[in-house]
C-alpha positions in Angstrom: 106.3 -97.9 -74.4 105.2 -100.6 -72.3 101.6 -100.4 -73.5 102.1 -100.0 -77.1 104.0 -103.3 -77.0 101.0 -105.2 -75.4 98.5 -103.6 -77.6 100.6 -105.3 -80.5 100.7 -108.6 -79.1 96.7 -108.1 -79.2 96.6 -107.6 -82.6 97.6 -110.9 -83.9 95.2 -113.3 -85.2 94.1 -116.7 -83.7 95.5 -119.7 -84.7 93.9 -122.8 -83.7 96.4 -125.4 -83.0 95.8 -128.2 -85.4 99.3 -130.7 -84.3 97.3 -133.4 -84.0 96.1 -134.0 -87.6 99.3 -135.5 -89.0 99.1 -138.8 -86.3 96.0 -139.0 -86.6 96.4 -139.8 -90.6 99.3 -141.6 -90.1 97.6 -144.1 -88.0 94.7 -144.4 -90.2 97.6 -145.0 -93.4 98.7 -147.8 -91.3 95.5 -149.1 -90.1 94.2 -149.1 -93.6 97.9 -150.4 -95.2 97.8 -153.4 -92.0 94.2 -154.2 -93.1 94.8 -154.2 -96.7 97.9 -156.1 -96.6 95.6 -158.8 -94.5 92.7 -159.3 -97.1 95.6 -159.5 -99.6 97.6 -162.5 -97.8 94.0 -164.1 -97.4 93.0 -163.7 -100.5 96.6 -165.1 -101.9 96.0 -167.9 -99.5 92.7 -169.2 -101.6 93.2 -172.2 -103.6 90.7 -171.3 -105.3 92.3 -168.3 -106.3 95.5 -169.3 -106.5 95.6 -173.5 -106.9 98.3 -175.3 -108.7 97.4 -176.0 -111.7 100.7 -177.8 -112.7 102.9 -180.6 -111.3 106.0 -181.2 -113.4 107.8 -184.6 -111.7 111.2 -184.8 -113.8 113.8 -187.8 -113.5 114.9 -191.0 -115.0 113.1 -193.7 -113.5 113.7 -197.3 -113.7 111.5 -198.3 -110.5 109.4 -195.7 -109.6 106.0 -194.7 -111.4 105.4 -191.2 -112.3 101.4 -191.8 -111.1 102.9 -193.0 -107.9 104.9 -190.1 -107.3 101.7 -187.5 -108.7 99.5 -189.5 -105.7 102.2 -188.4 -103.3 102.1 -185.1 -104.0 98.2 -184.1 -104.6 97.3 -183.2 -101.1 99.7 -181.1 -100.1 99.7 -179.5 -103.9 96.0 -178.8 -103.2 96.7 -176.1 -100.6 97.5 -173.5 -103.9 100.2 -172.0 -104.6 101.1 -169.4 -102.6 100.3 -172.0 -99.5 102.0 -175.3 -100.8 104.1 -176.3 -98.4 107.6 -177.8 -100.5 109.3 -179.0 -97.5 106.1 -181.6 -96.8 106.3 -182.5 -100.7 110.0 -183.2 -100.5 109.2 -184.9 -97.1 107.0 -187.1 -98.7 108.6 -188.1 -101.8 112.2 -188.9 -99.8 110.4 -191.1 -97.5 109.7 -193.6 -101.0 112.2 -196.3 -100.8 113.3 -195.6 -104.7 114.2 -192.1 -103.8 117.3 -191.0 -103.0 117.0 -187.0 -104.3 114.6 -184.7 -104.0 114.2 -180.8 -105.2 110.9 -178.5 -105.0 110.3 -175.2 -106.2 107.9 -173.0 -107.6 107.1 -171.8 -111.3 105.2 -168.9 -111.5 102.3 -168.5 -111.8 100.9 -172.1 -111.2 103.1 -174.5 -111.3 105.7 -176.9 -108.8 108.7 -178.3 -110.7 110.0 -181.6 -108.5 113.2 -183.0 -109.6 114.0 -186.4 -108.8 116.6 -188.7 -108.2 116.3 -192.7 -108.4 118.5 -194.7 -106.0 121.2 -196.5 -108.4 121.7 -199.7 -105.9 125.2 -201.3 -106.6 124.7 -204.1 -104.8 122.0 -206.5 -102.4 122.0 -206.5 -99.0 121.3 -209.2 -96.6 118.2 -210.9 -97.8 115.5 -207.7 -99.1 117.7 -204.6 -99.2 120.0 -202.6 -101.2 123.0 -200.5 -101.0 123.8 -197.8 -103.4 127.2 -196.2 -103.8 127.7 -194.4 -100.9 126.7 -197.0 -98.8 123.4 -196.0 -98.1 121.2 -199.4 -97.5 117.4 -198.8 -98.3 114.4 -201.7 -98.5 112.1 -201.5 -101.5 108.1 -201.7 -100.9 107.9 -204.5 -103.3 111.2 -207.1 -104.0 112.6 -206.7 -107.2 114.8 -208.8 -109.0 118.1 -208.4 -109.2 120.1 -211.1 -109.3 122.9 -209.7 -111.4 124.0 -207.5 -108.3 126.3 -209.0 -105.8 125.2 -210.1 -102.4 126.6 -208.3 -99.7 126.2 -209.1 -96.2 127.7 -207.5 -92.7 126.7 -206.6 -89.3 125.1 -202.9 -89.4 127.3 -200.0 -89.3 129.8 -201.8 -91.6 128.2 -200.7 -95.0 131.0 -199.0 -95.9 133.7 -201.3 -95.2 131.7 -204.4 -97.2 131.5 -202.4 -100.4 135.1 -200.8 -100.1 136.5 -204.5 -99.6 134.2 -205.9 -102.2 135.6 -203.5 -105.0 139.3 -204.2 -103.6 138.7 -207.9 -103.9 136.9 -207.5 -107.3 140.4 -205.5 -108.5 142.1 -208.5 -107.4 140.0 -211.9 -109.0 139.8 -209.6 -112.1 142.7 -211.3 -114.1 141.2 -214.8 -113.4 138.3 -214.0 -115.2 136.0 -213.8 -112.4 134.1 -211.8 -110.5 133.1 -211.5 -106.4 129.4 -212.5 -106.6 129.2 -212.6 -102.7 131.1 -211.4 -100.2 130.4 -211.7 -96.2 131.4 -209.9 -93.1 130.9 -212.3 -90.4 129.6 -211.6 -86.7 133.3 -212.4 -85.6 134.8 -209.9 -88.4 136.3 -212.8 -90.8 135.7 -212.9 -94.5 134.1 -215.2 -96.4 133.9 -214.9 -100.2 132.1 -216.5 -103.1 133.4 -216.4 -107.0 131.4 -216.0 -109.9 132.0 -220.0 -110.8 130.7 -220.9 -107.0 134.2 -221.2 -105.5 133.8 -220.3 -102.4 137.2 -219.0 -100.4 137.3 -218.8 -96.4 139.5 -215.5 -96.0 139.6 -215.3 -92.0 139.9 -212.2 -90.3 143.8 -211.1 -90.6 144.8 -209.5 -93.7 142.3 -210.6 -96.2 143.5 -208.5 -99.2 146.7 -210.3 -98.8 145.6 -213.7 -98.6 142.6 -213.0 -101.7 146.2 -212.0 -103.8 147.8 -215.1 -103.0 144.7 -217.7 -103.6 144.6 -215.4 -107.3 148.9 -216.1 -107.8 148.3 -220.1 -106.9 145.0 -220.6 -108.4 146.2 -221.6 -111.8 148.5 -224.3 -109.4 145.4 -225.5 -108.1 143.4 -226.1 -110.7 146.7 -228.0 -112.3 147.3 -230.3 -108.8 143.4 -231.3 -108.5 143.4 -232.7 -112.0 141.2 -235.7 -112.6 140.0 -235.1 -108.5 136.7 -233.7 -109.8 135.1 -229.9 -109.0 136.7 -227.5 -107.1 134.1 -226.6 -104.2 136.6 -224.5 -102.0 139.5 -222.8 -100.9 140.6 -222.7 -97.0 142.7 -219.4 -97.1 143.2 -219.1 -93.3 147.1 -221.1 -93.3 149.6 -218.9 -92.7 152.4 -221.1 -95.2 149.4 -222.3 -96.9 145.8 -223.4 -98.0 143.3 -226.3 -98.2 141.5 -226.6 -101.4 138.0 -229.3 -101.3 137.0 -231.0 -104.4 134.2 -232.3 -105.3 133.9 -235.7 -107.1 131.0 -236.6 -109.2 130.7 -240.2 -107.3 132.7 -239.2 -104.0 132.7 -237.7 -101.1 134.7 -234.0 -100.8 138.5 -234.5 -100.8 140.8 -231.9 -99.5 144.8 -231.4 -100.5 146.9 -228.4 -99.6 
């Protein structure tokens, strides 16, 4: 019994083993997907190939030129397409004084779309730089007129606080007709203010909305008491029960009353 079983077994037919076949094509799949996929990302990383072939700079501008902002942006667009790098560009064109916004992207198949914001300054500071809204201080290239802004002035850091008080003390000059065309945060923190008709007001350091609102309350007063003395040049607002206005003759010296 024990022969027939083993002259069976001798019967079947050879099979050469033939396992490793299916690595071997695997690896050559992924040798030939990895070197495919590498001539592609070259090839995609030709400008010639693939360049930009359109810039589309977008935004109301007041200050800056659109040539200037094209000039910024050629080198970096010259890398094509698929290369560009839009962090540089937006790099770039925020580090322009006018700028305050920038967005990059991508149009297929050839073109970068930049939006940009201009900086909306609401006021001068100190003697060649801005401030827009949020406080943000920023020095044009070239000085620009722009005399119809107020002048703002403070040590730095205290951005903020100037243009908050200069809108409060606008609010409060408002019914008189007149506006706060200057407005100063001295080294020792005290206020100093000048009006829209060159009246200039010492506000001090302690409660300066306060006294402002009292100068606006007895200013019609003033104006009555100094009748016939000449110009009104001043206002001393730093009295606790009081004030010290200067006036200005035409043929004399400055007279104070309070």
């Amino acid at each position: 019994m024990a022969k027939k079983k083993l002259q069976a077994r001798r019967k079947q037919p050879f099979k050469p083993g033939f396992g490793w076949v299916r690595p071997v094509l695997a690896l050559v799949t992924v040798l030939g997907s990895a070197l495919g996929l590498t001539l592609m990302l070259e090839w995609m990383k030709d400008p010639q190939q693939w360049p930009v072939g359109h810039v589309q700079v977008k935004g109301e501008f007041r200050h800056l030129q659109g040539e200037q902002l094209q000039a910024v942006v050629a080198e970096p667009a010259a890398a094509g397409f698929f290369v560009v790098d839009v962090s540089e560009i937006q790099t770039r064109l925020q580090a322009l004084a006018w700028v305050e916004q920038v967005s990059v992207r991508r149009v297929w198949p050839d073109e970068l779309d930049i939006q940009v914001q201009e900086q909306q300054p609401v006021a001068r500071w100190g003697t060649d730089s801005l401030v827009n809204a949020r406080a943000e201080v920023f020095t044009p290239e070239q000085a620009v007129s722009l005399a119809h802004l107020p002048q703002l002035q403070g040590p730095d850091g205290y951005q903020q606080r100037v243009l908050d008080m200069h809108g409060r003390m606008q609010a409060l000059v408002k019914p008189l007709q007149l506006e706060v065309s200057r407005l100063e945060l001295t080294a020792r923190r005290a206020w100093r203010v000048q009006l829209s008709n060159g009246l200039a007001l010492e506000v001090g350091r302690r409660h300066p909305l306060a006294r402002v609102a009292r100068f606006v309350r007895v200013y019609p007063a003033i104006l009555a008491a100094g009748a016939g003395e000449g110009r009104l040049t001043g206002v001393d607002l730093r009295y606790s029960n009081g004030f010290a206005a200067h006036w200005q003759a035409a043929e004399t010296a400055t007279k104070q009353t309070g």
